[in-house]
N, C-alpha and C positions, 0 to 999 in steps of 0.2 A: 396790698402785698406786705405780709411781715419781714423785717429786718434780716432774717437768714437769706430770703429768696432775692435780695435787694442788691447784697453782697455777691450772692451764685451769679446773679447774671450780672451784676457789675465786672465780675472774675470772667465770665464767657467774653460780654462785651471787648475788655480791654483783650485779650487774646485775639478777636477778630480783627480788632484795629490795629494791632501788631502786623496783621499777616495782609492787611491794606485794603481791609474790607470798608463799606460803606452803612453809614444805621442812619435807622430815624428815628428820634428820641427827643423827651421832654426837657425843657430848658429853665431856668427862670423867669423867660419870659414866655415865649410861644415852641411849641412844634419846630424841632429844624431836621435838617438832614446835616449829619458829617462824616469827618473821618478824620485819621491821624493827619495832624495838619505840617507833619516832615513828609508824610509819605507822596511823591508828584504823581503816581500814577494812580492813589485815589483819589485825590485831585480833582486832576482828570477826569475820572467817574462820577465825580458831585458833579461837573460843569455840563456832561453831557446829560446826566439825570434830569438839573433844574434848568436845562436848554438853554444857558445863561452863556452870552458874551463872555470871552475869556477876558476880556480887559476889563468886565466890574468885578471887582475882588469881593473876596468871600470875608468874614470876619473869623476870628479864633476866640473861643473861652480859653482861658486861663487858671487857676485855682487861687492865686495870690500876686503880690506886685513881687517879691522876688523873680516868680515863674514869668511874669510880664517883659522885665530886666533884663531875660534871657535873650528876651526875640525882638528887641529894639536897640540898635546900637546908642547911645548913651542916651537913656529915657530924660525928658524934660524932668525937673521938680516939679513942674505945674500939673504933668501928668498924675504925675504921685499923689499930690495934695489932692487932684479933682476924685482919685479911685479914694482916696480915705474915706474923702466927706461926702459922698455920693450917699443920698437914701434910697433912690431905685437905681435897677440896672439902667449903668452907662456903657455905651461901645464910646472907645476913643480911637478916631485915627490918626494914625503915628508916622513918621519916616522915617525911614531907614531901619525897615524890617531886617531882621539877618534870623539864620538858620530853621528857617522854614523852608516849604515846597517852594524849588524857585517860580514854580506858572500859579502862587498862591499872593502874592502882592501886585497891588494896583501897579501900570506900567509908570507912576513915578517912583514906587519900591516902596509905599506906603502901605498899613494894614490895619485893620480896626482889632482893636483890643477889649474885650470885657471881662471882668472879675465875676467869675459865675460864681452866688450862692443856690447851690441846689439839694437837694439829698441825693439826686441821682448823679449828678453832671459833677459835681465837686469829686466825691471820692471817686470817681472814675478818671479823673485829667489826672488827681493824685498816686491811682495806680499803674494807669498808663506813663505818668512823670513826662510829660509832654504836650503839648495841646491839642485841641480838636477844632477845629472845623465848624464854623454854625451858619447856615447858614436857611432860610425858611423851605418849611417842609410843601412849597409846590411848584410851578413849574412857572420861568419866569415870565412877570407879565398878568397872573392870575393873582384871587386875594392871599394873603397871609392867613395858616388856620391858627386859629387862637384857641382851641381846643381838636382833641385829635379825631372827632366824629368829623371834622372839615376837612381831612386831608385827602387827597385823590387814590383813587385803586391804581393811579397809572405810580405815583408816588410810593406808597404802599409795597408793589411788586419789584421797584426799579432798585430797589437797597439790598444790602445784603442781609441784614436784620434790623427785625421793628422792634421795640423795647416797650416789656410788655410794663413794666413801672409808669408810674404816672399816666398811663390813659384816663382817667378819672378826675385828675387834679382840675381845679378852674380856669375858667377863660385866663389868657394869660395878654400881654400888650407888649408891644415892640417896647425896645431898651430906647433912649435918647441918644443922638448919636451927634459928636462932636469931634471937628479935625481940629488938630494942632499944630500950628505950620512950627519950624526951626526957628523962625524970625519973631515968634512970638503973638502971632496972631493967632485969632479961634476964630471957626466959624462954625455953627450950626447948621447941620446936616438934617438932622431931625429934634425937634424940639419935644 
């Protein structure tokens, strides 16, 4: 897909998540399904899509640690430094989520954060200027697609638009994924 068609639908895309629709779309790392991650009633829509417990929280991309800043009441340093020096995608989870969907943070008010570099997923958080939503494109309980020929027809028909950018791109691997408690401890979630 050339650069003009990349932008058109990143222009469509961001308009549907405006109006609180649901996609499924290529990440940095794998396949996920989102949506605008202020809106509660797409939310909502993701939780019932990926049959997922409303108490396991979803994650949100990001574009930058500025954008990050936003949705963490006073982000660690430690956060900061670990998004700088990171060389693959990291999720961190964080406390004290603020201005997000409130049925969107874990029921201690925690939320995993990643610095998505994508070609699709970057300019798109930056047009929409808010986060999205990631969360893996099947239904929960089943495996993670890591290319999108693995993703379900029930998956597939459940969103409100598939993004047709990146079906092609390579197998991709889940981010590593690390809490950070207030008191200064970490622990590994996924290594």
């Amino acid at each position: 897909m050339n650069n003009i068609n990349i932008k058109q639908e990143i222009e469509k895309v961001c308009e549907l998540l405006k109006k609180g629709g649901t996609i499924c779309y290529p990440t940095d790392t794998i396949w996920g399904i989102g949506c605008d991650a202020t809106n509660s009633k797409a939310v909502e829509k993701l939780f019932s899509i990926k049959g997922r417990d409303t108490t396991k929280s979803m994650l949100i991309l990001v574009d930058s640690i500025d954008m990050a800043r936003r949705y963490i009441d006073n982000m660690p340093n430690v956060a900061v430094q670990l998004f700088e020096y990171a060389t693959e995608p990291l999720t961190i989870i964080l406390e004290e989520a603020v201005e997000i969907a409130s049925n969107l943070p874990a029921p201690d008010g925690s939320i995993g954060i990643r610095i998505v570099n994508h070609n699709f997923c970057t300019p798109l958080i930056r047009k929409l200027n808010r986060p999205i939503v990631s969360t893996s494109a099947n239904k929960s309980g089943h495996p993670s697609p890591t290319i999108f020929s693995e993703i379900s027809p029930e998956i597939l028909s459940s969103v409100d638009y598939v993004v047709e950018n990146g079906r092609t791109q390579k197998r991709g691997k889940s981010s590593k994924i690390l809490k950070l408690y207030k008191n200064g401890r970490v622990e590994i979630i996924r290594g």
